[in-house]
MIRO-690648 format. One record per residue (C-alpha): x, y, z; residue in three letters; residue number from 1. Coordinates in Angstrom, 3 decimals, always signed. Example, Ala and Ser with C-alpha at 12.3 -4.5 7.8 and 13.67 -1.06 7.14 Angstrom:
REM MIRO-690648
((+12.300; -4.500; +7.800); "ALA"; 1)
((+13.670; -1.060; +7.140); "SER"; 2)
***
This chain:
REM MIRO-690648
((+5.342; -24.984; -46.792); "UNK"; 1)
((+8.702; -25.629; -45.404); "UNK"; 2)
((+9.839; -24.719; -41.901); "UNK"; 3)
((+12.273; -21.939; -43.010); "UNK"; 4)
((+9.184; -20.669; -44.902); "UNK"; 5)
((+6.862; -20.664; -41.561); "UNK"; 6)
((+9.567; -19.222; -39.525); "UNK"; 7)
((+9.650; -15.763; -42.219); "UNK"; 8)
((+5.935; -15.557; -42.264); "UNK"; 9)
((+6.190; -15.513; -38.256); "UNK"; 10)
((+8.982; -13.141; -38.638); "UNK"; 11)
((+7.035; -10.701; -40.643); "UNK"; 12)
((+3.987; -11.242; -38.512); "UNK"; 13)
((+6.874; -10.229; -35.482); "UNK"; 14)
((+8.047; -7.490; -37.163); "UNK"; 15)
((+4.330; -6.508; -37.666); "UNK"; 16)
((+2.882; -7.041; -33.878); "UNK"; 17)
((+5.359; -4.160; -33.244); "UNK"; 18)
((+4.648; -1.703; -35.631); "UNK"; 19)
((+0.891; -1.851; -34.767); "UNK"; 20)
((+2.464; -1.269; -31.387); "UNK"; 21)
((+4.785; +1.761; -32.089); "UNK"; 22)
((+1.213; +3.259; -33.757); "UNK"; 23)
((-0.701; +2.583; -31.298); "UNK"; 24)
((+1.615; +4.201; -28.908); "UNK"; 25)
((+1.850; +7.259; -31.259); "UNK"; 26)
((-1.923; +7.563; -31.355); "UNK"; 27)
((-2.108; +7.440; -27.595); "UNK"; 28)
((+0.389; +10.141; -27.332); "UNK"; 29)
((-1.622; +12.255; -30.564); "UNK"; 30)
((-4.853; +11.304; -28.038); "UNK"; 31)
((-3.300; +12.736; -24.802); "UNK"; 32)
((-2.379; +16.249; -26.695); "UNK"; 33)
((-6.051; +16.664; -27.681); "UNK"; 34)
((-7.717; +15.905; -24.202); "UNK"; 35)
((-5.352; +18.828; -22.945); "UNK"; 36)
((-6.413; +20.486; -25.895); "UNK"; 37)
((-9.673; +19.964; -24.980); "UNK"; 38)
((-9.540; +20.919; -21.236); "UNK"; 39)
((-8.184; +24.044; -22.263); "UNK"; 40)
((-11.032; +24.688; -24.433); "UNK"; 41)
((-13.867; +23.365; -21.755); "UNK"; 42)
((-14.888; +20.786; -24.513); "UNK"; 43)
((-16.553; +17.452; -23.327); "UNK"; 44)
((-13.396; +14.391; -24.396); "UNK"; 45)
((-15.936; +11.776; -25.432); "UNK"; 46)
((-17.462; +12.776; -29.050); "UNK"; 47)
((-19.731; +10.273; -30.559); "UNK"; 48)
((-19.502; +11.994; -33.420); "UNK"; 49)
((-16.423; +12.075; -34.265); "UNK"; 50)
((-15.948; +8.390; -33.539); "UNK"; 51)
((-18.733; +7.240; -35.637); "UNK"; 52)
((-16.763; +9.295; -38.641); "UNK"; 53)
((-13.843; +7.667; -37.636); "UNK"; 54)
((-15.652; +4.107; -37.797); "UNK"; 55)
((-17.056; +4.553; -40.856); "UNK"; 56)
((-13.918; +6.495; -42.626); "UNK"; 57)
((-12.187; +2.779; -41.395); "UNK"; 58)
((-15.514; +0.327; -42.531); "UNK"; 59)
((-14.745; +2.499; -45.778); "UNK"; 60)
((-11.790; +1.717; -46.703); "UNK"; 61)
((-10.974; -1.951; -45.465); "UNK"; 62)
((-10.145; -4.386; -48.072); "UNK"; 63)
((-10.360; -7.526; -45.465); "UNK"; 64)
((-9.786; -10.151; -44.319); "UNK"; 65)
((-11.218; -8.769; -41.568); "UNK"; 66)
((-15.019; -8.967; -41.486); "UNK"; 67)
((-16.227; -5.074; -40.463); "UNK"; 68)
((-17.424; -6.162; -37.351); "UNK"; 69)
((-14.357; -7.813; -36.231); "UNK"; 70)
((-12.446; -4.512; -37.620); "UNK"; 71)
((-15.725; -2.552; -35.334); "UNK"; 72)
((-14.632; -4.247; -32.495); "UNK"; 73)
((-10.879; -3.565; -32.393); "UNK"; 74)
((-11.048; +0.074; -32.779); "UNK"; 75)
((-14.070; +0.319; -30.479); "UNK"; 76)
((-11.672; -0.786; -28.274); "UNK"; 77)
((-9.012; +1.055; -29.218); "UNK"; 78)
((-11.105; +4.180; -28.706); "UNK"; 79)
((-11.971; +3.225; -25.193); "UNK"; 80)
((-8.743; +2.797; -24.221); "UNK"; 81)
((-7.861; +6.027; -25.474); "UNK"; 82)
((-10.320; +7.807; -23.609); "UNK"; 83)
((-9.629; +6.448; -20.660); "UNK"; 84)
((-5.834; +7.855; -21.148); "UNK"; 85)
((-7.316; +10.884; -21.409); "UNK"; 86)
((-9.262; +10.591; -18.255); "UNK"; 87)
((-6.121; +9.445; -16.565); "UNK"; 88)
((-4.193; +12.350; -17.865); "UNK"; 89)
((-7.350; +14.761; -16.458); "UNK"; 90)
((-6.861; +12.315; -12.626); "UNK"; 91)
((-2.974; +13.189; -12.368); "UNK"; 92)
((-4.047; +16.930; -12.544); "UNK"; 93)
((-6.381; +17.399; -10.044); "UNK"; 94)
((-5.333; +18.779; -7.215); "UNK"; 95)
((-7.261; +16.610; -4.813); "UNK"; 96)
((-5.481; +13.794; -6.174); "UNK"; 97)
((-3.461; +11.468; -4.326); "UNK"; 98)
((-0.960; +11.329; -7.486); "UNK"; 99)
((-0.498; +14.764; -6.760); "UNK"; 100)
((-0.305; +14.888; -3.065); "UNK"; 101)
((+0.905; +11.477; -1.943); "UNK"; 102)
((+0.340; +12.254; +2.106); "UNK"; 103)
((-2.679; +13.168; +3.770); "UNK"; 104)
((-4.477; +16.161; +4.108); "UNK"; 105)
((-4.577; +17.439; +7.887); "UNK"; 106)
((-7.792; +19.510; +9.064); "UNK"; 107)
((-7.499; +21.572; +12.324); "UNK"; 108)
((-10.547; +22.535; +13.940); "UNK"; 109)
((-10.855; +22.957; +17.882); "UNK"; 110)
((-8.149; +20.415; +18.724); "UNK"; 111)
((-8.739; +17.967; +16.236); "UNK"; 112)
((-6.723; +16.763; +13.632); "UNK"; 113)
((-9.219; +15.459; +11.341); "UNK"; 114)
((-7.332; +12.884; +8.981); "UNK"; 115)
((-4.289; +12.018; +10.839); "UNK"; 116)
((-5.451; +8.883; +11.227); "UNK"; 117)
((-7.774; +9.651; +14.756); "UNK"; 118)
((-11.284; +8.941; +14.277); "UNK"; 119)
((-13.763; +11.574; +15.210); "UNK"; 120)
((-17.528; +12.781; +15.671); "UNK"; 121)
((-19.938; +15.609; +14.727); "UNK"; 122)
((-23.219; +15.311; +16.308); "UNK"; 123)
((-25.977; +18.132; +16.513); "UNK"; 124)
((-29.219; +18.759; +15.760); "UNK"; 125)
((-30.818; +18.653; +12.380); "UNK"; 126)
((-31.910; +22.311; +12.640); "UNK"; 127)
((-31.209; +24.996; +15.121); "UNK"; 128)
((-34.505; +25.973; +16.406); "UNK"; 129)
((-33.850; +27.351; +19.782); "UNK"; 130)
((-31.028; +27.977; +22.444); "UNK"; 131)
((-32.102; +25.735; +24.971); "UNK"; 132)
((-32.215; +23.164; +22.195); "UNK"; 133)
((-28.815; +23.589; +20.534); "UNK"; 134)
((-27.256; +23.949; +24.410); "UNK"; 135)
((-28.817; +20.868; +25.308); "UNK"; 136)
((-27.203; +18.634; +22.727); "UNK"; 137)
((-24.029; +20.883; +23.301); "UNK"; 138)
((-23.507; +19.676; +26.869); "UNK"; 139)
((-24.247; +16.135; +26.002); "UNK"; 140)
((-21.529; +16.322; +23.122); "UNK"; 141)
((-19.173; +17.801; +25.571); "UNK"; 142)
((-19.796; +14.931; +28.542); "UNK"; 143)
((-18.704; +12.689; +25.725); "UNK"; 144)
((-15.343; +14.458; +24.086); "UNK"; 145)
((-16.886; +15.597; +21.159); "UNK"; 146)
((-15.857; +18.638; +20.131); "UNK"; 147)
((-17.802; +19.656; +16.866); "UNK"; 148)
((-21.282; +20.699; +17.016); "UNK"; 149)
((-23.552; +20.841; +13.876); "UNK"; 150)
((-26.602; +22.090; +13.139); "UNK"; 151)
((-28.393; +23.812; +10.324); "UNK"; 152)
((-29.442; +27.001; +10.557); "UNK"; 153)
((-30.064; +27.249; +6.441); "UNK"; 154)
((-32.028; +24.139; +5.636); "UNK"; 155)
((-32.526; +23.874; +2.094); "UNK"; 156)
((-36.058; +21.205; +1.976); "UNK"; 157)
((-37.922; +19.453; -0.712); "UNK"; 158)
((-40.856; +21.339; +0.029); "UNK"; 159)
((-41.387; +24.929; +0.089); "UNK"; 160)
((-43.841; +25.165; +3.062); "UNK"; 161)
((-41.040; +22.827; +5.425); "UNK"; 162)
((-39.192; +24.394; +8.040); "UNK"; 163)
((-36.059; +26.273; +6.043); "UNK"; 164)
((-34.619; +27.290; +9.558); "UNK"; 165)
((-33.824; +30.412; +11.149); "UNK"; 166)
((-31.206; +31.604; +9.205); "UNK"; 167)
((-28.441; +34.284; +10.485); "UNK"; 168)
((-30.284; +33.928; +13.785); "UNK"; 169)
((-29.332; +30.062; +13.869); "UNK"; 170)
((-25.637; +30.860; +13.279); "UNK"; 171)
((-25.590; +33.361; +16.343); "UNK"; 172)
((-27.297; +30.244; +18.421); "UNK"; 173)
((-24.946; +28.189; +17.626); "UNK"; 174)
((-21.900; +30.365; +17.831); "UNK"; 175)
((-23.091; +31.574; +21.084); "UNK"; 176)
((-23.317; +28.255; +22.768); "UNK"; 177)
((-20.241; +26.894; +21.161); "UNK"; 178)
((-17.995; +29.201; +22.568); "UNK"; 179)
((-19.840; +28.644; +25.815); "UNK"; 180)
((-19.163; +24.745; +25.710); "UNK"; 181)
((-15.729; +25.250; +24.095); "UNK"; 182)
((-16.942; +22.970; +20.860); "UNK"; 183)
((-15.888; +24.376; +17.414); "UNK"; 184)
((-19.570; +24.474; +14.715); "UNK"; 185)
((-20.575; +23.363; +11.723); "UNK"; 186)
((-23.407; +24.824; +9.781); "UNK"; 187)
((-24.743; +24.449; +6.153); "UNK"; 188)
((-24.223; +27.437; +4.048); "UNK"; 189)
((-26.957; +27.576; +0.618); "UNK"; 190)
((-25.835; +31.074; -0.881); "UNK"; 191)
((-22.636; +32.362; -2.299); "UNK"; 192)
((-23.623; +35.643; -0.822); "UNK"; 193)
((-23.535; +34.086; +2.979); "UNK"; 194)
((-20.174; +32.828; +3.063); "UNK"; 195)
((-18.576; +36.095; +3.946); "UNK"; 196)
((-21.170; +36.385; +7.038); "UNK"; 197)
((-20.945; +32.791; +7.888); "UNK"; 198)
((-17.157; +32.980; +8.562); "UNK"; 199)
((-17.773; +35.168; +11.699); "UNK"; 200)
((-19.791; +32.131; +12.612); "UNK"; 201)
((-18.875; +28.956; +12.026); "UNK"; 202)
((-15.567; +26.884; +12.851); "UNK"; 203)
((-16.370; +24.470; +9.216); "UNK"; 204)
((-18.549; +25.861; +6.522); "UNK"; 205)
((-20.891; +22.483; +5.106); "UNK"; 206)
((-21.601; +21.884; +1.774); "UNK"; 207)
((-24.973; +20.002; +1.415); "UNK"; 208)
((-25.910; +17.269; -0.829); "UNK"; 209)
((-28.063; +19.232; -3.287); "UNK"; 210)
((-25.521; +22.445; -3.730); "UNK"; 211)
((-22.702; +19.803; -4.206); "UNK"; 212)
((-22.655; +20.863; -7.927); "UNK"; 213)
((-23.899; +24.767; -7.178); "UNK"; 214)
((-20.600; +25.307; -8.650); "UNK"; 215)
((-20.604; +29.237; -7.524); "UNK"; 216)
((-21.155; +28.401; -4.371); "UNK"; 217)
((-18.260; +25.665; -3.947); "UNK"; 218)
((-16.047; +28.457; -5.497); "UNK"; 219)
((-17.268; +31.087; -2.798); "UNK"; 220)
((-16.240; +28.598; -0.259); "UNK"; 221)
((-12.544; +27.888; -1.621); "UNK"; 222)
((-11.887; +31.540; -1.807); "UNK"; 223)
((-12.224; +32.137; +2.356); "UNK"; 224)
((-10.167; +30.615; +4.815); "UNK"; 225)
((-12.589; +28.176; +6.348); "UNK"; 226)
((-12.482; +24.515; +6.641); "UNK"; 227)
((-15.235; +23.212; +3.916); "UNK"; 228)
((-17.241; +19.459; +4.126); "UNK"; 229)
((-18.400; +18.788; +1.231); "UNK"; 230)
((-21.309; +16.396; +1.308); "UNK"; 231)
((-21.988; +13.655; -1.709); "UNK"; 232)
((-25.136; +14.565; -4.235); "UNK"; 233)
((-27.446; +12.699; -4.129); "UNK"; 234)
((-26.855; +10.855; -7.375); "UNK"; 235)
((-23.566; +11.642; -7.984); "UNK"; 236)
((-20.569; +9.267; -9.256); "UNK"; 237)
((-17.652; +9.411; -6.678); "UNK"; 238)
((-15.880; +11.260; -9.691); "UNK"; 239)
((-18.361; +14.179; -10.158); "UNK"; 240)
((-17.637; +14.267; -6.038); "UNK"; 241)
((-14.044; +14.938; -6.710); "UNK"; 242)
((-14.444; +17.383; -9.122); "UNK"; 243)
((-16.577; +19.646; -6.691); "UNK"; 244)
((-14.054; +19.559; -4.253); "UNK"; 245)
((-11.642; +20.255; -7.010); "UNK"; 246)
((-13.445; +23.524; -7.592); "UNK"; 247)
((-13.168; +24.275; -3.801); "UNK"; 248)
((-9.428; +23.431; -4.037); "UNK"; 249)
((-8.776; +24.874; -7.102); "UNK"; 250)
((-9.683; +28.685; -5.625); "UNK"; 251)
((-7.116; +27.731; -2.607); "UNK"; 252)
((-8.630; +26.631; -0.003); "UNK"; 253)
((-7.311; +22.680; +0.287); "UNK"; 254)
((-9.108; +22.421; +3.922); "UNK"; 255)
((-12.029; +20.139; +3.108); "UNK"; 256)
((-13.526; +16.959; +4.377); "UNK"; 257)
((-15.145; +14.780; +1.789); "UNK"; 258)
((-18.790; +13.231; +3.415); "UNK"; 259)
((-19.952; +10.041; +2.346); "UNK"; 260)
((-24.075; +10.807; +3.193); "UNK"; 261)
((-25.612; +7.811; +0.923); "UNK"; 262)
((-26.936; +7.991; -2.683); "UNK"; 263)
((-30.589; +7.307; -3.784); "UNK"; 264)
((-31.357; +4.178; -5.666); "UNK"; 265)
((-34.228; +2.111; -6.380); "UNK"; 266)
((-34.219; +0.723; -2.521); "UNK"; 267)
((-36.944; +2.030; -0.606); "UNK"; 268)
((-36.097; +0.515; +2.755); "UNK"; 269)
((-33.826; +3.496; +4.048); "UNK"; 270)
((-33.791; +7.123; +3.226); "UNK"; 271)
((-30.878; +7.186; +1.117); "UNK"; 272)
((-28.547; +3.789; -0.016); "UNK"; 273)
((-25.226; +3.896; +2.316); "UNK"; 274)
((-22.381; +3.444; -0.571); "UNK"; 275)
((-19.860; +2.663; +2.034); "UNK"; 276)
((-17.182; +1.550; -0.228); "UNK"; 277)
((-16.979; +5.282; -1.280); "UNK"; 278)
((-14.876; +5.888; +1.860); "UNK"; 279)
((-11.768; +3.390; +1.067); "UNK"; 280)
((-12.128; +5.048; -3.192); "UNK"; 281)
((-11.963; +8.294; -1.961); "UNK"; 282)
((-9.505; +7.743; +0.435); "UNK"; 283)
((-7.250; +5.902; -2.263); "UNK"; 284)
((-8.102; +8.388; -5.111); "UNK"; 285)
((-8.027; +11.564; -3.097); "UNK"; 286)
((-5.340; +12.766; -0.105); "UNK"; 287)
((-8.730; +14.664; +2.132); "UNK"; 288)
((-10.075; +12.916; +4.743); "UNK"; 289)
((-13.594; +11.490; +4.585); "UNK"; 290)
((-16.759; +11.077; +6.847); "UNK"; 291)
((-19.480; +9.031; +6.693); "UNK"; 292)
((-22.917; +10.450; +7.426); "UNK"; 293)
((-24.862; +7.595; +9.270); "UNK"; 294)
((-28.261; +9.730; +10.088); "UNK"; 295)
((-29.200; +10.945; +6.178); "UNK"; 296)
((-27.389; +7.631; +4.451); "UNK"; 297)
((-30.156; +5.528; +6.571); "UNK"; 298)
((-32.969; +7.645; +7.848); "UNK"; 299)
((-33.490; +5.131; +10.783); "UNK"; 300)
((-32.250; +5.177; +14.074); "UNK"; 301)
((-31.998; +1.502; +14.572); "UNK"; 302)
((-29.237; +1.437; +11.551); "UNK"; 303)
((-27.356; +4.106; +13.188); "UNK"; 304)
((-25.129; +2.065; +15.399); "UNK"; 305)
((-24.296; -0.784; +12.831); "UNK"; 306)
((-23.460; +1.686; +10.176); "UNK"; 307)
((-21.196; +3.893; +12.394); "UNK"; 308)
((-19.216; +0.195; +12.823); "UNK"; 309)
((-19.011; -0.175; +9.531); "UNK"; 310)
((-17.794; +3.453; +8.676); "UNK"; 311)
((-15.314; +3.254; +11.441); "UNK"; 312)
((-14.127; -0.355; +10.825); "UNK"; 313)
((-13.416; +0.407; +6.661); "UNK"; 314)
((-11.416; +3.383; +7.755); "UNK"; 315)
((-13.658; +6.705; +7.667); "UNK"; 316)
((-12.437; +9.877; +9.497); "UNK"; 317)
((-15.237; +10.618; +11.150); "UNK"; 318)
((-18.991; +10.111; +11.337); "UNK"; 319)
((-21.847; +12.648; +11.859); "UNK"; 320)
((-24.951; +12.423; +13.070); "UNK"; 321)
((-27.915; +13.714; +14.349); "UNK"; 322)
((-28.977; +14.450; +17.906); "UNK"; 323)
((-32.197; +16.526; +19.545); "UNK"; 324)
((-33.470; +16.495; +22.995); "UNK"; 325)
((-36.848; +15.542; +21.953); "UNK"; 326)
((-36.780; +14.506; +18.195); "UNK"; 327)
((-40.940; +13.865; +18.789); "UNK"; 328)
((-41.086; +17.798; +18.618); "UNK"; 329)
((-38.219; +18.132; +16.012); "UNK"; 330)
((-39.121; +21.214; +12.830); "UNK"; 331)
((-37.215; +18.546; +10.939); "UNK"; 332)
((-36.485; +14.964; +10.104); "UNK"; 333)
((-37.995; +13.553; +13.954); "UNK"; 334)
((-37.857; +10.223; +12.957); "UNK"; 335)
((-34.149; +10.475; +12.131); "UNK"; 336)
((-32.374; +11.909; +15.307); "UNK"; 337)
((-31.379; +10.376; +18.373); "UNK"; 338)
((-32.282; +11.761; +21.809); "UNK"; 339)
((-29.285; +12.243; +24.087); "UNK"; 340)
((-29.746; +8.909; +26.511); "UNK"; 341)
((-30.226; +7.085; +22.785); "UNK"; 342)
((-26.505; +9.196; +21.564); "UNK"; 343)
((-24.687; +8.589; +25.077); "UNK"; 344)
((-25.365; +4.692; +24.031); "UNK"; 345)
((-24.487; +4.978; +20.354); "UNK"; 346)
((-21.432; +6.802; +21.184); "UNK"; 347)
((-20.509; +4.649; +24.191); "UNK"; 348)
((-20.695; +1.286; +22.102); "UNK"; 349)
((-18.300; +3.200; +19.405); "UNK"; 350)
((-15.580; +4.913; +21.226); "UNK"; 351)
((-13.996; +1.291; +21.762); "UNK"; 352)
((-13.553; +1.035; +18.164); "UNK"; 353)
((-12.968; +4.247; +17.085); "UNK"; 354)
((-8.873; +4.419; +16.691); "UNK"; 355)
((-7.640; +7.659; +18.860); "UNK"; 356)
((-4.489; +8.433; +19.911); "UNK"; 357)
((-3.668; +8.472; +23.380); "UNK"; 358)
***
């Protein structure tokens, strides 16, 4: 074969290489049309199915070189890629994306501006189960400018016959002694139906780990006007996280804090496993600002300090955690929850690193 010979063949291979790629462009935009297509309709994008007709319609009629497999492989790939476009296309619409709101989102409660770049705390008890308890932890959050008080007053357990707290009496607790100590609260709500009585309540409604799919309730909670945290499932992707706040977002309300509170994996040696590279994904896929959870992530008291370091240092918002008077007596989770000399020492070894305006 002469070189001018060679040189055509390349040519045509050339003129080739971009053909494939003008069709493969045209089937990405054919592919983008039905995801929307499919949003619209609520339909699932990936379909086995429908790609196993398409493999086989292909396997059917090649006439080679290319051994099947090889021909398999390429439009396996080919496939992925385009479903991934799709799932791009589905990111850029969301309107908890950072594509579609390039600056942060700013949440005002009691003085602070949670995700202006300050770093924050919520500390309270795990459940409300007195006055004298809940105004005990109040003044030691106070002594140490904090200015958000939890504590749960709806505690949804594993167990039926566990504590499940005291309800709409819990709420007027801890309203009552955060006006007293001029802190702003935040309470788990469980039922739809409760939102409209919590709001007379609470300062920030909180969304626990097990309703973060309850898909009703995250609606109920973007239709009032009242900051929302929205806590990680327990086994849920960071993606199925954004698409619960979506739903809060998505009925209005774009006040919500995203809550990092650990996932459960195969490791036995804390409560939950501590995913802290969530917090720099969500911050870089999502424009809401994001806590990290240190007392239901690790279950142990002795992690509490080293993973509030690490929450602060990769650039959380915030961290919560849990504080009693006497966790020995504690309805819930006593092993958990640090008494108030233990929190004045936690919080006094963090301050220094926690970045705060002056």
């Amino acid at each position: 074969m002469s070189n001018g010979e060679l040189e055509q063949l390349r040519n045509k291979a050339n003129d080739l290489n971009l053909q494939i790629l003008k069709l493969i462009n045209e089937r990405g935009r054919i592919v983008q049309e039905i995801g929307k297509t499919k949003d619209a309709q609520g339909v699932h994008r990936y379909d086995p199915v429908r790609e196993r007709t398409m493999l086989d319609n292909i396997i059917k009629n090649n006439d080679g070189p290319f051994e099947t497999s090889t021909l398999q492989h390429i439009f396996k790939e080919i496939f992925k890629a385009s479903l991934e476009l799709q799932e791009d296309d589905h990111r850029k619409a969301l309107l908890v994306s950072r594509k579609k709101k390039p600056e942060n989102t700013v949440v005002e409660v009691n003085g602070e501006r949670i995700g202006d770049g300050d770093q924050s705390f919520i500390v309270g008890p795990c459940a409300v189960e007195s006055y004298e308890q809940v105004a005990a932890v109040a003044q030691a959050a106070k002594n140490q400018g904090v200015k958000i008080l939890r504590g749960g007053a709806f505690k949804p357990r594993t167990s039926p016959y566990d504590f499940q707290g005291l309800g709409l009496e819990g709420l007027k607790i801890l309203s009552k002694v955060a006006k007293e100590y001029d802190l702003a609260v935040i309470s788990e709500i469980v039922n739809p139906a409760d939102i409209e009585t919590a709001i007379d309540y609470v300062d920030i409604i909180q969304i626990g780990a097990r309703n973060m799919q309850n898909f009703e309730l995250l609606k109920a909670a973007g239709a009032v006007n009242k900051p929302v945290l929205l806590k990680r499932g327990l086994a849920a992707t960071i993606q199925e996280f954004i698409n619960a706040a979506e739903y809060i977002i998505s009925q209005g309300n774009d006040n919500i804090i995203l809550c990092e509170r650990g996932i459960r994996t195969y490791e036995t040696a804390t409560r939950n496993t501590l995913d802290i590279s969530a917090v720099p994904i969500l911050k870089q896929e999502t424009h809401l600002p994001v806590f990290v959870d240190v007392t239901h992530s690790t279950g142990r008291k002795d992690l509490l300090l080293p993973t509030a370091k690490a929450a602060l240092a990769i650039g959380a918002d915030g961290v919560m955690a849990e504080v009693h008077p006497d966790p020995a007596v504690a309805l819930s989770d006593s092993a958990q929850q640090m008494n108030i000399p233990e929190f004045d020492q936690w919080i006094n070894a963090l301050k220094p690193l926690a970045a705060v305006k002056s």
